[in-house]
Structures are given as structure tokens and as C-alpha cells.
C-alpha positions as YAML, in Angstrom:
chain: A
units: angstrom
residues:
- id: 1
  name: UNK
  ca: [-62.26, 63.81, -44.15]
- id: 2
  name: UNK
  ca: [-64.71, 62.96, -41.77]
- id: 3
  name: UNK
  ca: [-65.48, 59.61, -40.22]
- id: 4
  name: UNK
  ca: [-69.72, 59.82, -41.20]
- id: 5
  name: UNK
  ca: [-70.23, 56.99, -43.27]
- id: 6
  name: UNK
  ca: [-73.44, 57.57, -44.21]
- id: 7
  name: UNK
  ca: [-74.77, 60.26, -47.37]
- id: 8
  name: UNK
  ca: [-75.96, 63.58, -46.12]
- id: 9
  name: UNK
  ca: [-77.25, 66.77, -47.72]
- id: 10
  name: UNK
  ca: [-74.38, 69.26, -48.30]
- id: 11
  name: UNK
  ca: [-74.12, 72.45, -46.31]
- id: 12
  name: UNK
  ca: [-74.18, 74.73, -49.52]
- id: 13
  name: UNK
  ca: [-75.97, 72.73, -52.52]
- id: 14
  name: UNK
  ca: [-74.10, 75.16, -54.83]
- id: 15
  name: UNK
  ca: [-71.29, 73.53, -53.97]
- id: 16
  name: UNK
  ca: [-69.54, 70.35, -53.88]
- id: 17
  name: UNK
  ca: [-66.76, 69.33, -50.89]
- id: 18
  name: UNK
  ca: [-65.46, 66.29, -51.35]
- id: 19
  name: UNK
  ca: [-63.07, 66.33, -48.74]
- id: 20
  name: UNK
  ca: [-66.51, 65.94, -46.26]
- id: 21
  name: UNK
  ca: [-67.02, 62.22, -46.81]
- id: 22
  name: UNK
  ca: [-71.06, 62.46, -46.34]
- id: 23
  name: UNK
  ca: [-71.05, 65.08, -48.75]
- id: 24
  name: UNK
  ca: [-69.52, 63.27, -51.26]
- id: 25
  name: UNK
  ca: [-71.47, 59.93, -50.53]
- id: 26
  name: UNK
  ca: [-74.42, 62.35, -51.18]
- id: 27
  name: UNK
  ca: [-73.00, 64.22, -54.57]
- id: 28
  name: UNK
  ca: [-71.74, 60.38, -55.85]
- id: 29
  name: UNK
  ca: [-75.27, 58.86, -54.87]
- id: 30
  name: UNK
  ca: [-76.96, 61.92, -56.65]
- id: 31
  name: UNK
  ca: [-74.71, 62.28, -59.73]
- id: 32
  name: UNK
  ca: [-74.28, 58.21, -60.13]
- id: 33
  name: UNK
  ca: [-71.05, 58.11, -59.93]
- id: 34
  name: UNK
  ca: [-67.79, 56.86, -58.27]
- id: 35
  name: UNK
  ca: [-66.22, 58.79, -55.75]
- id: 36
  name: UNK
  ca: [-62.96, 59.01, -58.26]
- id: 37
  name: UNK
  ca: [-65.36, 60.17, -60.85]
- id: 38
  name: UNK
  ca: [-66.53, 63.20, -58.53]
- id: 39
  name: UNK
  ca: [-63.05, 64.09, -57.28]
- id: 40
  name: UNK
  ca: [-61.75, 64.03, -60.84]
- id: 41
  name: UNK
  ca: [-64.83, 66.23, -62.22]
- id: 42
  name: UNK
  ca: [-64.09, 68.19, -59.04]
- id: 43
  name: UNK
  ca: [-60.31, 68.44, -59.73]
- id: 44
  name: UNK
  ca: [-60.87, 69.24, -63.56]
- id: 45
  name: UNK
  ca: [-64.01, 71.50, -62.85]
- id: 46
  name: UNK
  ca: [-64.19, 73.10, -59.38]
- id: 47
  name: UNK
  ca: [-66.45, 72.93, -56.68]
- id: 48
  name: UNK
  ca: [-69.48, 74.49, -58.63]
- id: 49
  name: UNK
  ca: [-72.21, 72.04, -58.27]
- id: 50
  name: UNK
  ca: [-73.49, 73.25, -61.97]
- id: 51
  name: UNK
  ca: [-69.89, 73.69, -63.27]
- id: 52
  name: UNK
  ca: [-69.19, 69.43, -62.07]
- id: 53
  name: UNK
  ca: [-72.80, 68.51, -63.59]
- id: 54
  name: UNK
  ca: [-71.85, 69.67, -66.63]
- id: 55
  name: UNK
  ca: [-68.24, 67.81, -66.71]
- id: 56
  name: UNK
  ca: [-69.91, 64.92, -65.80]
- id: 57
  name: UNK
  ca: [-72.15, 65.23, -68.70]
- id: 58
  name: UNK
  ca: [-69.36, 65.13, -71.47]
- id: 59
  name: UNK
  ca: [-69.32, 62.05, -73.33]
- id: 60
  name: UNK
  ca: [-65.24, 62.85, -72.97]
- id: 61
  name: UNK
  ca: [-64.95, 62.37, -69.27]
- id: 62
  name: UNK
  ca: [-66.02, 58.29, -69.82]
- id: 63
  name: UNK
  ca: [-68.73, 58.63, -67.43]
- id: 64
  name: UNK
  ca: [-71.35, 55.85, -68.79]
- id: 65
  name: UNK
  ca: [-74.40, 56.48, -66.65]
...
């Protein structure tokens, strides 16, 4: 991961990296949630910006914003 602390627009906005920490500061601050929320919608949905949305949107996955 990179040291950038600060959010930045990702390089392919179909896409999600979390392992570029500005990228995922970005996707988190976009999405509203944790970072362990995006990995784990990540992890159980891929990298598919659309595909992660729509985990994220399942009342299942406990997200409450």
C-alpha cells in the first residue's frame, strides 16, 4: 500500500483497488463506509465498482448507512 494519506480519484473508476491506500480513502469516503467494510465487499464481491455497490447495498452485509 502506498504511503498517500490523503483520498484521491481512482485510476479506473470501474474499479476498486484497495491495496492503493488513496484509492480506498476515496471508495470508503464515497461509499460511507469503513475501510473493513470496503475490503470485505471487495473480498466477497470483486473489484467491480458496480458489483461492490451493490454488496454494499444488501441489508445482509450490516452496512447501516
Amino acid at each position: 500500500m502506498s504511503n498517500n494519506t490523503q483520498s484521491q480519484p481512482p485510476r479506473d473508476p470501474a474499479r476498486i483497488d484497495v491495496e492503493d491506500e488513496g484509492e480506498c480513502r476515496y471508495w470508503c469516503e464515497r461509499f460511507g463506509v469503513t475501510s473493513e467494510q470496503l475490503r470485505e465487499a471487495v473480498h466477497q464481491a470483486g473489484t467491480a465498482r458496480d458489483d461492490v455497490l451493490a454488496y454494499l447495498a444488501t441489508p445482509a452485509t450490516g452496512r447501516t448507512s
